[in-house]
Backbone bond lengths (Angstrom), bond angles and torsions (degrees), N, CA, C in turn:
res aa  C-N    CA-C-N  psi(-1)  N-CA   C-N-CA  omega(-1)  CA-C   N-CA-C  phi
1 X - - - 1.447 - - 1.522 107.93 -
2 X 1.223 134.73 126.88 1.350 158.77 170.41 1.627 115.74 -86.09
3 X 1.260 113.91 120.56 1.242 98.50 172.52 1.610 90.51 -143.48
4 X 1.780 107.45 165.23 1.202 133.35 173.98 2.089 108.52 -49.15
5 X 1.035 98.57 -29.89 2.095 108.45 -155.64 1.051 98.44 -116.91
6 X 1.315 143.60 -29.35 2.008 139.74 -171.71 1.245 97.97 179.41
7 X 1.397 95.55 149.89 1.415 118.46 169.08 1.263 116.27 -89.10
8 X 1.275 119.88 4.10 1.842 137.91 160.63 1.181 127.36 -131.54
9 X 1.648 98.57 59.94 1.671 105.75 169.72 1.433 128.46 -57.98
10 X 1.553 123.25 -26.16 1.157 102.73 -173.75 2.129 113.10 -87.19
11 X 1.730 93.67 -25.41 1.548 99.27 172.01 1.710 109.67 -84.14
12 X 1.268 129.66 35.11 1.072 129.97 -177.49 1.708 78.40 -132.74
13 X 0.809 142.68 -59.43 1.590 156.71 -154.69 1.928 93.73 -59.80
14 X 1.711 102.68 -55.56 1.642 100.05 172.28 1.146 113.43 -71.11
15 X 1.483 141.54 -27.28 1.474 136.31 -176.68 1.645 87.34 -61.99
16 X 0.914 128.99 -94.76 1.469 139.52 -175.93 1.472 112.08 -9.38
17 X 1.588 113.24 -67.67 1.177 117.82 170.37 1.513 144.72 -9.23
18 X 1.965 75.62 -64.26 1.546 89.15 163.88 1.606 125.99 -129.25
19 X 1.523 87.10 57.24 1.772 101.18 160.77 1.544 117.81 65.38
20 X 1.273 102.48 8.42 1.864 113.46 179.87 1.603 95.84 -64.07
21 X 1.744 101.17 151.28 1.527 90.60 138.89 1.690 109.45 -145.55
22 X 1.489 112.17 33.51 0.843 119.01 140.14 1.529 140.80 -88.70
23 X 0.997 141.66 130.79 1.955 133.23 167.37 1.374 105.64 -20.68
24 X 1.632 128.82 92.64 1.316 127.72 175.29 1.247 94.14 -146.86
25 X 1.283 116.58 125.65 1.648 126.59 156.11 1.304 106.10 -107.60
26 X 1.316 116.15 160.74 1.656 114.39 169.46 1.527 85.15 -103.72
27 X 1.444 84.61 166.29 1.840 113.32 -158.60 2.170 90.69 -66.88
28 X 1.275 98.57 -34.61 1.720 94.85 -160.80 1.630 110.10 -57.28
29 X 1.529 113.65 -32.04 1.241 131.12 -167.58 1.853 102.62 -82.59
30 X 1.292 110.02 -19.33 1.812 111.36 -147.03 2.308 72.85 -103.48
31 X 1.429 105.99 -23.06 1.726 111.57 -168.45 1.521 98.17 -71.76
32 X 1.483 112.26 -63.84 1.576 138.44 169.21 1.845 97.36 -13.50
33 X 1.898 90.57 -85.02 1.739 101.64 -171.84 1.401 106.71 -60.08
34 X 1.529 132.64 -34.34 1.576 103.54 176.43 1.911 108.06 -75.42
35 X 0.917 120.05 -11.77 1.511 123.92 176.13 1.480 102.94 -50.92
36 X 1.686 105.55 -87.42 1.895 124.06 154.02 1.337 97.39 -18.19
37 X 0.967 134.39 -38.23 1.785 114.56 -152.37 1.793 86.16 -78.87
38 X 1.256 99.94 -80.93 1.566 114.30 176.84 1.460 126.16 -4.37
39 X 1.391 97.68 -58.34 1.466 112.94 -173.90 1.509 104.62 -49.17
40 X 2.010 97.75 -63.10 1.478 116.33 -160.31 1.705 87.11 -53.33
41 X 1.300 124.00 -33.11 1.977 103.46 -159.88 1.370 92.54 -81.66
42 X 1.006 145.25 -63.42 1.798 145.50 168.12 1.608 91.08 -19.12
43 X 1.300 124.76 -87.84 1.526 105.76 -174.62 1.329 131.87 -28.75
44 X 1.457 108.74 -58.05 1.436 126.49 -174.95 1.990 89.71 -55.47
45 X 1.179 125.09 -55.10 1.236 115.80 -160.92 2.000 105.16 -61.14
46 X 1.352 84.27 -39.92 1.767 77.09 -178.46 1.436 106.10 -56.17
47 X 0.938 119.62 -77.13 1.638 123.71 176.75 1.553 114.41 -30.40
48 X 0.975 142.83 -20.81 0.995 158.80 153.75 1.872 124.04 -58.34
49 X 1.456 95.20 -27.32 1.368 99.60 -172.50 2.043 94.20 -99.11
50 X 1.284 98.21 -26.30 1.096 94.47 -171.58 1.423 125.22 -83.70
51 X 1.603 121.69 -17.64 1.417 144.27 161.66 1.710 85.08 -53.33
52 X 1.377 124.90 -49.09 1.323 118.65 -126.66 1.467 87.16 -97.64
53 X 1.588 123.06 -32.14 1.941 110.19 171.90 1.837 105.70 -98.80
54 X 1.160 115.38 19.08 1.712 124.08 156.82 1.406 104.86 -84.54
55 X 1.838 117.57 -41.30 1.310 110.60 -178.09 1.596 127.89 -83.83
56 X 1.408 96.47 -9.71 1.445 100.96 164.87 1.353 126.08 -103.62
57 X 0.916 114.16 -7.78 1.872 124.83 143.88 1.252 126.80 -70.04
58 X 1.094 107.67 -51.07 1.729 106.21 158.14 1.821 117.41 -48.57
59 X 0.832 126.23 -60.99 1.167 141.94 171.50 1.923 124.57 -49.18
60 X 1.829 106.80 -32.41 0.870 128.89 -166.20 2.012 96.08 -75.15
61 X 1.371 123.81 132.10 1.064 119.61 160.45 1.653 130.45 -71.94
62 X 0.936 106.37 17.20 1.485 119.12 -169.32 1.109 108.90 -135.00
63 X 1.293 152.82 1.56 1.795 131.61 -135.18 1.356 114.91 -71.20
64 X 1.823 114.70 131.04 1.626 93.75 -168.66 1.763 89.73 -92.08
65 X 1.474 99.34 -165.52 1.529 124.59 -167.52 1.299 113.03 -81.81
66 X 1.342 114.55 -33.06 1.807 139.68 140.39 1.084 117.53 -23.59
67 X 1.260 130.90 -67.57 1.638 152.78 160.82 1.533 105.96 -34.95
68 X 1.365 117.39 -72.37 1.251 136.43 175.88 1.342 111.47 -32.38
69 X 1.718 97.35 -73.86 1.671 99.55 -173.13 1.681 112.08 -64.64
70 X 1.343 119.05 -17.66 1.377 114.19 -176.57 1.760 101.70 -65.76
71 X 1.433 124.58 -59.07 1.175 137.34 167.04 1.159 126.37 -28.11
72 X 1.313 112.54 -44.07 1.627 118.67 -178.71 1.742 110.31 -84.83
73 X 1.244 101.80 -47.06 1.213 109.99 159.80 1.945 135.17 -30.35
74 X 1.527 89.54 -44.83 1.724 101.71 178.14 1.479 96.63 -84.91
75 X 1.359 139.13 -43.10 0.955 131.51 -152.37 1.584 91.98 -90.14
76 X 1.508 146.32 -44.77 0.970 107.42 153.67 1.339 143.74 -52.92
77 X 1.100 124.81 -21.89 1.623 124.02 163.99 1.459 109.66 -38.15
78 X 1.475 110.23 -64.71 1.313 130.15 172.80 1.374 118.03 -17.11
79 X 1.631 104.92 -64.36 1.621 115.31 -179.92 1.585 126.90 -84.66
């Protein structure tokens, strides 16, 4: 997430919250964003695998229909 003011809006959002004005998150919020983090890299990795057997099907002089439907298949999951 990108923003105009920090590159840590939502742990800038809990400092505020609760009246810090020192760098303090509570642990539940710092648990939350490594949770979010996780997920997003598990996604990114699937997608990743799937660029990566699209590019060897593409590439493949043969591709069967097997291949195909497996492909379309994940990527609808995806959406």
């Amino acid at each position: 997430m990108k923003t105009d003011i920090t590159p840590t809006p939502r742990t800038d959002e809990a400092i505020e919250a609760m009246g810090l004005q020192a760098l303090v998150v509570p642990v539940k919020v710092c648990r939350q964003l490594e949770r979010e983090l996780a997920e997003k890299t598990n996604e990114v990795a699937r997608l990743r695998e799937i660029v990566e057997r699209y590019r060897v099907w593409a590439t493949s002089e043969n591709p069967t229909q097997m291949e195909l439907d497996d492909l379309k298949q994940k990527y609808d999951e995806l959406n």
